[in-house]
N, CA and C of each residue as an Amber inpcrd file, in Angstrom:
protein
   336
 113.5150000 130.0350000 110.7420000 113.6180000 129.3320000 109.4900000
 114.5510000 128.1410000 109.6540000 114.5180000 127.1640000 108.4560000
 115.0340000 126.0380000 109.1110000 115.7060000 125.4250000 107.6560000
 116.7590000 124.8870000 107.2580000 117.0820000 124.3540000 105.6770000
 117.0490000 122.6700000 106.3370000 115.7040000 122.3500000 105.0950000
 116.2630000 120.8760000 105.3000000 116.8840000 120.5070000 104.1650000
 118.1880000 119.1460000 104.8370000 118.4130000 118.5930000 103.4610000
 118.3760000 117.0010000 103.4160000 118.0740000 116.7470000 102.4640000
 117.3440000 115.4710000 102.1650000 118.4340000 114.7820000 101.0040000
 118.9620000 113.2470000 101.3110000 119.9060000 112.6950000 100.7480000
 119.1540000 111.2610000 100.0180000 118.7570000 111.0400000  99.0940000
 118.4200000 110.2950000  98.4740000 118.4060000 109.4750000  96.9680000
 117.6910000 108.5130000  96.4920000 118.1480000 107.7450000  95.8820000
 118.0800000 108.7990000  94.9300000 118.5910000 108.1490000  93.2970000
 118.8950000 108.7080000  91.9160000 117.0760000 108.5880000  91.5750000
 116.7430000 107.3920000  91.7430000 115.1190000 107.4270000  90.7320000
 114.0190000 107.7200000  91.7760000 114.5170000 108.4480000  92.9450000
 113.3200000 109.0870000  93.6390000 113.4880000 110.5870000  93.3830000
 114.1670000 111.4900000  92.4400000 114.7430000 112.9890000  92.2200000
 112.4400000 113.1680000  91.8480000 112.5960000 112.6570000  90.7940000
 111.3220000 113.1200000  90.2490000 110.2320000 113.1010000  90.5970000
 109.7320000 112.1850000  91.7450000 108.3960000 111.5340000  92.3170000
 108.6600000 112.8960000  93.5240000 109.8470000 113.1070000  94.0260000
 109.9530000 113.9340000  95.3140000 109.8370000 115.2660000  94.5170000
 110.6870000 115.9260000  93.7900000 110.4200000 117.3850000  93.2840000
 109.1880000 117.4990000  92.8420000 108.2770000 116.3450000  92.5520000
 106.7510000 116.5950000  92.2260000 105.9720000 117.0680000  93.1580000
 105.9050000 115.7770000  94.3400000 105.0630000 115.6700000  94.9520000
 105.3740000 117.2270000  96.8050000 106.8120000 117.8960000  96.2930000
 106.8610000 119.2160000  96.8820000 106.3610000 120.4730000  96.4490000
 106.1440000 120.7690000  94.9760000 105.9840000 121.2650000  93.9880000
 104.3070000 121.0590000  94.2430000 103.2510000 120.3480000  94.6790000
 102.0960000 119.7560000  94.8930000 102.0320000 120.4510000  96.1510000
 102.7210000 120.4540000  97.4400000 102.7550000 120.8210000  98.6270000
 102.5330000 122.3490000  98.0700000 103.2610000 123.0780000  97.5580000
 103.3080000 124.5410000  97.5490000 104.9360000 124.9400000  97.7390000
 106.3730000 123.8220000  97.5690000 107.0650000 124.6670000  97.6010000
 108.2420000 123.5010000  96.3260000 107.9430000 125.0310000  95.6170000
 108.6620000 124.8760000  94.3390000 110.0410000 125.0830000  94.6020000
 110.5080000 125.9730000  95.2020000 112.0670000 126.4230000  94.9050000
 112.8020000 125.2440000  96.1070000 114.1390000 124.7070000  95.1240000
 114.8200000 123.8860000  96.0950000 116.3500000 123.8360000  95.0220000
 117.4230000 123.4040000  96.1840000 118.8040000 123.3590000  95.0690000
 118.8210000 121.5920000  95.2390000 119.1550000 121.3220000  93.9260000
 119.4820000 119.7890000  94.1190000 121.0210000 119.9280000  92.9470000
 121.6370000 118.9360000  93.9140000 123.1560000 118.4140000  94.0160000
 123.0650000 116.5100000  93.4470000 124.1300000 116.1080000  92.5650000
 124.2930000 114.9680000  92.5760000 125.2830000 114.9430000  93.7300000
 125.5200000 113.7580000  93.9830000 126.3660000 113.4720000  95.3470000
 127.0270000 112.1660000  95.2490000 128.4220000 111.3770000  95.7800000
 127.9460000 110.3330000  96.4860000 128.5170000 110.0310000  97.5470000
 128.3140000 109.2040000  98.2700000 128.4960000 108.4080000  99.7710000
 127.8510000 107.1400000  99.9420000 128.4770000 106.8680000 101.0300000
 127.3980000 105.5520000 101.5620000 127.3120000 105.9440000 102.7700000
 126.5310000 105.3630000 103.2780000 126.1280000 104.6820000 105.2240000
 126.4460000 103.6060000 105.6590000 125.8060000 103.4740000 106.3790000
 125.9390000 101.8120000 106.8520000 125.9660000 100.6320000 106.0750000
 125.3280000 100.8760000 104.8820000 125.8280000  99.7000000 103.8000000
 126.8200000  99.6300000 103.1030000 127.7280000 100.8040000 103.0710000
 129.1440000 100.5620000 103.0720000 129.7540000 100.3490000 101.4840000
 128.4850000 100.6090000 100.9740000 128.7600000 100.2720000  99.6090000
 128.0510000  98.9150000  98.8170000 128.1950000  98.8000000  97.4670000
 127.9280000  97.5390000  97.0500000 128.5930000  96.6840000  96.7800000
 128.4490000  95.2600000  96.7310000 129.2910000  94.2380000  96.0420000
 128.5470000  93.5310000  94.7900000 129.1110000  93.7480000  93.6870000
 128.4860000  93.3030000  92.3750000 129.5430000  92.1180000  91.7130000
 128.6220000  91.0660000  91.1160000 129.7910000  90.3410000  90.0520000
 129.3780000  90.6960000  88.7660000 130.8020000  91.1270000  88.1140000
 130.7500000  91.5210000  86.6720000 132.3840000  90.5650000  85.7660000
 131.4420000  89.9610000  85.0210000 132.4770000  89.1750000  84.0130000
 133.1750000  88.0910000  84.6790000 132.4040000  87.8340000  85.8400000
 132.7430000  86.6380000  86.7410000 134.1210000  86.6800000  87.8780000
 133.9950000  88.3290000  88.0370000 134.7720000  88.8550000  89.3080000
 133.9640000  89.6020000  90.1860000 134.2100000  89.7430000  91.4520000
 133.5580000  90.1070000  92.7060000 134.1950000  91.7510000  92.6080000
 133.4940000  92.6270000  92.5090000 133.9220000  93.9870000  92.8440000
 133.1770000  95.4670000  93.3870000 133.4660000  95.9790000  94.4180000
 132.9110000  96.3050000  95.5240000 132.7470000  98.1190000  94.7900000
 131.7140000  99.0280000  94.4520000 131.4790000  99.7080000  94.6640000
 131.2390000 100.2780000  96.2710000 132.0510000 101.2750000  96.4270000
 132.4300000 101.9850000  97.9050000 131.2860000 103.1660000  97.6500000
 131.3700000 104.2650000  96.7880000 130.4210000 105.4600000  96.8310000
 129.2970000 105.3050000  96.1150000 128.3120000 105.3780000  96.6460000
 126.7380000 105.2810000  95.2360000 126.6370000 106.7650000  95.1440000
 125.9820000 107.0360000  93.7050000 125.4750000 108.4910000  93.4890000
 124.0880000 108.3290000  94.0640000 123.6230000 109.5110000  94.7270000
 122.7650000 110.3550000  95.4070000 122.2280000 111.4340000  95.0130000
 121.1180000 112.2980000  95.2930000 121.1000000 113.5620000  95.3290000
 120.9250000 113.8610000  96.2670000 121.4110000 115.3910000  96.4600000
 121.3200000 115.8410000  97.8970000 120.1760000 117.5230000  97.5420000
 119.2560000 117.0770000  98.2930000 118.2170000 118.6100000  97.9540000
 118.2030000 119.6510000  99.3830000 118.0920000 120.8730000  99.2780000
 118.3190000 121.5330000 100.3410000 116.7510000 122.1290000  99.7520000
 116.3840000 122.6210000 100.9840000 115.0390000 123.3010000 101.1050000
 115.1100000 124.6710000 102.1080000 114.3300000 125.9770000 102.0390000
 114.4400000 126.7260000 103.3820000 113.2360000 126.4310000 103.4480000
 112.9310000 126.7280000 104.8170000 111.1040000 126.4000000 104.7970000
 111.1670000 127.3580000 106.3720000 110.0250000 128.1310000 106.4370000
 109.5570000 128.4940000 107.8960000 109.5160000 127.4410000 108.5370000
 109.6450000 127.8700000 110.1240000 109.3390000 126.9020000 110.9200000
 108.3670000 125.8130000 111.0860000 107.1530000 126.3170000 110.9850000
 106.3470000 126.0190000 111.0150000 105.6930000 124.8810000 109.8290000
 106.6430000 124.8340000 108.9010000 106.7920000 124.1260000 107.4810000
 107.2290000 122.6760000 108.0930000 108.4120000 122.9380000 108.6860000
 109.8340000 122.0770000 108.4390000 108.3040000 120.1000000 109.0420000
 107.5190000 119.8650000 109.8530000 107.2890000 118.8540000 109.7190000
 106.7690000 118.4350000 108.5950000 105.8010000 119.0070000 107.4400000
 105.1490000 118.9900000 106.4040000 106.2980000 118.6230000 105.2080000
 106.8960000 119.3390000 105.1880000 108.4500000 118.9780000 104.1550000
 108.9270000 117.4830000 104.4360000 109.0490000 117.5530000 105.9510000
 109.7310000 115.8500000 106.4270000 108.8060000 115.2290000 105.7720000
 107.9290000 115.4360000 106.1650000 106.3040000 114.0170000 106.1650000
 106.3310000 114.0180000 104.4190000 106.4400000 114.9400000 103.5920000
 106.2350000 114.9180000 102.2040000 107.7280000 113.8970000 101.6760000
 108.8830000 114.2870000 102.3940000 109.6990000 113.9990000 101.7040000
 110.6160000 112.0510000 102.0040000 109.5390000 111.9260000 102.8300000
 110.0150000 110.6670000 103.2990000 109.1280000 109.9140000 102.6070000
 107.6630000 110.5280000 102.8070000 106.8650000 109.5160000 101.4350000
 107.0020000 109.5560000 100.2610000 107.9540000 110.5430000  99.5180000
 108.1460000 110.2300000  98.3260000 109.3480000 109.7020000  98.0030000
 110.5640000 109.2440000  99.6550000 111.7280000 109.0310000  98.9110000
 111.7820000 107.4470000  99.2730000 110.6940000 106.6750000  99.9250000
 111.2100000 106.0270000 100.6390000 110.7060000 104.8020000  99.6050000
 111.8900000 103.7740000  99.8010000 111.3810000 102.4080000  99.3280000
 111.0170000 101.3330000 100.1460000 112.0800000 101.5130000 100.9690000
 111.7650000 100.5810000 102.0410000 113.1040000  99.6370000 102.3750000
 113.9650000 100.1120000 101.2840000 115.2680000  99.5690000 101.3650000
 116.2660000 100.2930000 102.1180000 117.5060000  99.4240000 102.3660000
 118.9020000 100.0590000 102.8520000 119.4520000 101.0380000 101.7740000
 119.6390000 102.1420000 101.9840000 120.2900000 103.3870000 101.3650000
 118.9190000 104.4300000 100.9350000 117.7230000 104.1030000 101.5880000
 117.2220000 105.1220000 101.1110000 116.9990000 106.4300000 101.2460000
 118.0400000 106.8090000 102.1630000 118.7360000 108.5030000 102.2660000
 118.7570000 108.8820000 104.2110000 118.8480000 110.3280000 104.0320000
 118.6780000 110.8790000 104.9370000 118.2750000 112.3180000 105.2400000
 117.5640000 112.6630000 106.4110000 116.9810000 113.7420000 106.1000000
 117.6020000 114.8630000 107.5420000 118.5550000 115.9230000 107.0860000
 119.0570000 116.5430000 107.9350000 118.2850000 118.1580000 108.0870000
 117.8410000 118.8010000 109.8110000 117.6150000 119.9260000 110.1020000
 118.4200000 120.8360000 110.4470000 118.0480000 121.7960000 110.0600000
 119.6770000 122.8060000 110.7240000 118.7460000 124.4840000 110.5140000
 118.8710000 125.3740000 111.8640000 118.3260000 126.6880000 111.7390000
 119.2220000 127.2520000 110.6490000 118.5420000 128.3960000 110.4170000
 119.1780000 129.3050000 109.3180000 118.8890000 130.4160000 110.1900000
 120.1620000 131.2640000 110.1260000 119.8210000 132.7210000 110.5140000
 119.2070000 133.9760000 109.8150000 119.4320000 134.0380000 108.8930000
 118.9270000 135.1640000 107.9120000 118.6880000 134.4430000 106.4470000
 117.9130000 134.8230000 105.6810000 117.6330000 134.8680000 103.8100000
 117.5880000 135.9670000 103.4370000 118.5370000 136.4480000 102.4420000
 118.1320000 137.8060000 101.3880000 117.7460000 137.6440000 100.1450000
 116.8810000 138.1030000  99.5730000 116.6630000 137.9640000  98.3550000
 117.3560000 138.8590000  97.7800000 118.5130000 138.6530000  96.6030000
 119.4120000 139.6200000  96.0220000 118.5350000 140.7700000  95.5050000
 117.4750000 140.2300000  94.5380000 117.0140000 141.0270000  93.4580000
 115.8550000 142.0510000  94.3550000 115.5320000 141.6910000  95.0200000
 114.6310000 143.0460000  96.0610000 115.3430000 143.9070000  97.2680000
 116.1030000 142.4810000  98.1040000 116.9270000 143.0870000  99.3930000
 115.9160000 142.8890000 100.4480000 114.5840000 142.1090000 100.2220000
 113.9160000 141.2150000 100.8370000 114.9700000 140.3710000 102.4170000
 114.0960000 140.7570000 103.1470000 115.1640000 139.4360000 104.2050000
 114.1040000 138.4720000 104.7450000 114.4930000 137.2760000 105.0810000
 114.0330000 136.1590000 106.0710000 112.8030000 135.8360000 105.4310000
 111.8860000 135.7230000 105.8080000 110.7960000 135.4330000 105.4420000
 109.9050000 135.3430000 104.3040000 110.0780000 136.7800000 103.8980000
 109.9760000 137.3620000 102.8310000 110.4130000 137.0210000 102.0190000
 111.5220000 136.3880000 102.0370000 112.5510000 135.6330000 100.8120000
 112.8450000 134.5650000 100.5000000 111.9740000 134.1170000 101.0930000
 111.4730000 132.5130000 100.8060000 110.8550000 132.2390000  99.5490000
C-alpha cells in the first residue's frame, strides 16, 4: 500500500475531489496548508506599496491506495490539479505498513 499526498492550489480542491470520486476512490483527508517552493512567495502592490506574501494557502490531500492504484491516482490527480502555472503543487509517495479499520479490526487491504 502506498499514501499519496498531493499539495495543491485552493480552486483546484473541487475539480480534483470530483474527478477521484469518478475514478472509484471516494475516501481521502484534506488539510488547508501553507508554504511555498521555488516561487518563494508573492509580491503584490496594495495602496501603492510593494508587499511580499511569503506563505500561500494550499491544500494538502492524503490518499491510501493499493499498489497497484498509486499510478492511476498520480495520472488523475495531476490532470485535475494542474494549470500550467508556478505553484501548482506537489505530489508525494511514501509505503504504508499496515491500515486498520477501527470499526471492524479489518487490516491492510481490506481497510481501504
Amino acid at each position: 500500500m502506498q499514501r499519496v499526498t498531493a499539495v495543491i492550489r485552493l480552486e483546484k480542491i473541487e475539480e480534483l475531489r470530483m474527478a477521484l470520486e469518478k475514478k472509484g476512490y471516494p475516501g481521502m483527508m484534506i488539510k488547508r496548508i501553507e508554504g511555498h517552493g521555488r516561487q518563494k512567495g508573492l509580491k503584490q502592490l496594495y495602496r501603492g506599496r510593494e508587499y511580499t506574501i511569503d506563505l500561500l494557502p494550499k491544500f494538502k490531500i492524503e490518499i491510501v491506495v493499493k499498489d497497484e492504484d498509486v499510478d492511476q491516482i498520480i495520472q488523475t490527480i495531476m490532470e485535475a490539479a494542474r494549470t500550467g502555472q508556478t505553484g501548482d503543487g506537489k505530489i508525494f509517495v511514501s509505503p504504508v505498513s499496515h491500515v486498520y479499520r477501527i470499526r471492524t479490526g479489518e487490516m491492510d487491504a481490506a481497510a481501504i
